[in-house]
N, C-alpha and C positions, 0 to 999 in steps of 0.2 A: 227348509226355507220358510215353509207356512208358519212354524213356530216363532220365529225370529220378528217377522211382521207382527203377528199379535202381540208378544211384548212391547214391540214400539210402538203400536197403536193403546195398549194399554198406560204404558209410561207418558205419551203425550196427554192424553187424557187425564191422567192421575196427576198432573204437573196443571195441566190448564186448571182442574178443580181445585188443586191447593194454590194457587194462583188466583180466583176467583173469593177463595174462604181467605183468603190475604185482604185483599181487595175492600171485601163487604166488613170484616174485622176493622180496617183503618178507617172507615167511612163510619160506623156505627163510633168509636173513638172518639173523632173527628166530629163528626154532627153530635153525638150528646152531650160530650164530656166540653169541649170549646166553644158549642156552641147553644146548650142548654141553658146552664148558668146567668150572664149576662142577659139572656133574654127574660127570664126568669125573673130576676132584679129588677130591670124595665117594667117588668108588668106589675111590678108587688108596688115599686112607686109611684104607677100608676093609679094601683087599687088606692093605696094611703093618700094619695091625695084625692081620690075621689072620694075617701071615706071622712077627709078634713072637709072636704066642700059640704059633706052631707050633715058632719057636725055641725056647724057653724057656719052660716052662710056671706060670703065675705061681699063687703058691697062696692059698687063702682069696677071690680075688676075685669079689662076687658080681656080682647080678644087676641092680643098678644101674650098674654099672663097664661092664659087654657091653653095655646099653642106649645107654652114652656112644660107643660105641667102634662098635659094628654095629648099632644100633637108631636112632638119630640121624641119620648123615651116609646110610642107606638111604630114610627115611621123608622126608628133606631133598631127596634126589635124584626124588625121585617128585612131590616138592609140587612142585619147582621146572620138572620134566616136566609137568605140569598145566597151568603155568601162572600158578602163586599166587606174585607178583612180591614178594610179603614174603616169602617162604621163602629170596629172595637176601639180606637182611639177616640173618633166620635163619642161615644160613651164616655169616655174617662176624662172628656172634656165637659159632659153632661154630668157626670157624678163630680167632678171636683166644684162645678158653680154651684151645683143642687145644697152638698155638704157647704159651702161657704155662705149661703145664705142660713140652711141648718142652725150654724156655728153663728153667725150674727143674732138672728132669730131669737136663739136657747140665751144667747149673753144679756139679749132687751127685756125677754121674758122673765130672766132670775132677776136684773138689776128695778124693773120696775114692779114686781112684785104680779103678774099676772098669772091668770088661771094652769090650772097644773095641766089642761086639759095641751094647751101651746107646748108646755115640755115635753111631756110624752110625744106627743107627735114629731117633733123638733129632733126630740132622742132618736124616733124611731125611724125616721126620713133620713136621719143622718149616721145612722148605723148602716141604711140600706146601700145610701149614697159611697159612702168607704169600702163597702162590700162590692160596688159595682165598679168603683175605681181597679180595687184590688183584682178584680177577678178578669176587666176588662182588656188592664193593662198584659195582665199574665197572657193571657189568651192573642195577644198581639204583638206582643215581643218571643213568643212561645216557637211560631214558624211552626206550627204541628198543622197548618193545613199545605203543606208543599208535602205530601205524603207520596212516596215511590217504593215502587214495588222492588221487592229485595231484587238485589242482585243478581245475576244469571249465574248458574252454573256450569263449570268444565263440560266440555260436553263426554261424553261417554264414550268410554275404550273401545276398539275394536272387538269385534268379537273376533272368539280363534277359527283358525279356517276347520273346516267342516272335512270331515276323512270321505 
């Protein structure tokens, strides 16, 4: 009879623990892979535009223009940190206006013949901007954070009666 208890105390156990290593597997998934990326993006548009401000310092522009540019893809990275699985569409509304003006931008730059210093940046904000569309959308239509825990198993045959 003592026997019989410690295997089932041992099998709840060994079941809670791979239950557990389930668990912290779908979370590590989950949080780095869906939720690294996009934020990642967020921050690098960030950087380039703080690094276009520091190139060239643009004049008159105010406090709505820095809200687009550092107040946006900042408070987008933290919702999407959270948790808040619409803040990935959020994004892909923020990467497709970012790339649209990119794409305006890069077309004014070639046609009037301005500094190469506008295209690279153009190129490079607008490469970002496609990558965060891309990545954002995935991650939103993906449904990888409804994560459940596998299935239960049959439960376990009687044991034979005991002589």
């Amino acid at each position: 009879m003592m026997h019989l208890t410690t295997v089932n105390i041992r099998q709840t156990t060994c079941e809670a623990g791979i239950e557990a290593l389930y668990r912290a597997r779908a979370f590590c998934i989950v949080g780095g892979m869906q939720k690294g990326m996009p934020v990642a993006l967020l921050i690098a548009l960030v950087g380039v535009s703080a690094l276009s401000r520091f190139l060239h310092e643009p004049a008159g522009e105010g406090v709505v223009w820095n809200g687009f540019l550092f107040g946006v893809p900042l408070a987008l990275a933290g919702l999407i940190l959270a948790g808040a699985r619409w803040a990935l569409m959020a994004a892909v509304i923020y990467g497709t206006i970012g790339l649209a003006l990119d794409l305006a931008t890069l077309v004014q730059s070639l046609s009037h013949g301005e500094a190469h210093r506008a295209i690279v940046l153009s190129l490079l904000t607008g490469g970002l901007n496609l990558a965060l569309v891309v990545v954002a959308w995935s991650g939103f239509i993906s449904g990888a954070w409804d994560v459940t825990p596998p299935a239960s198993r049959p439960p376990n045959l009687p044991s034979p009666p005991s002589a």
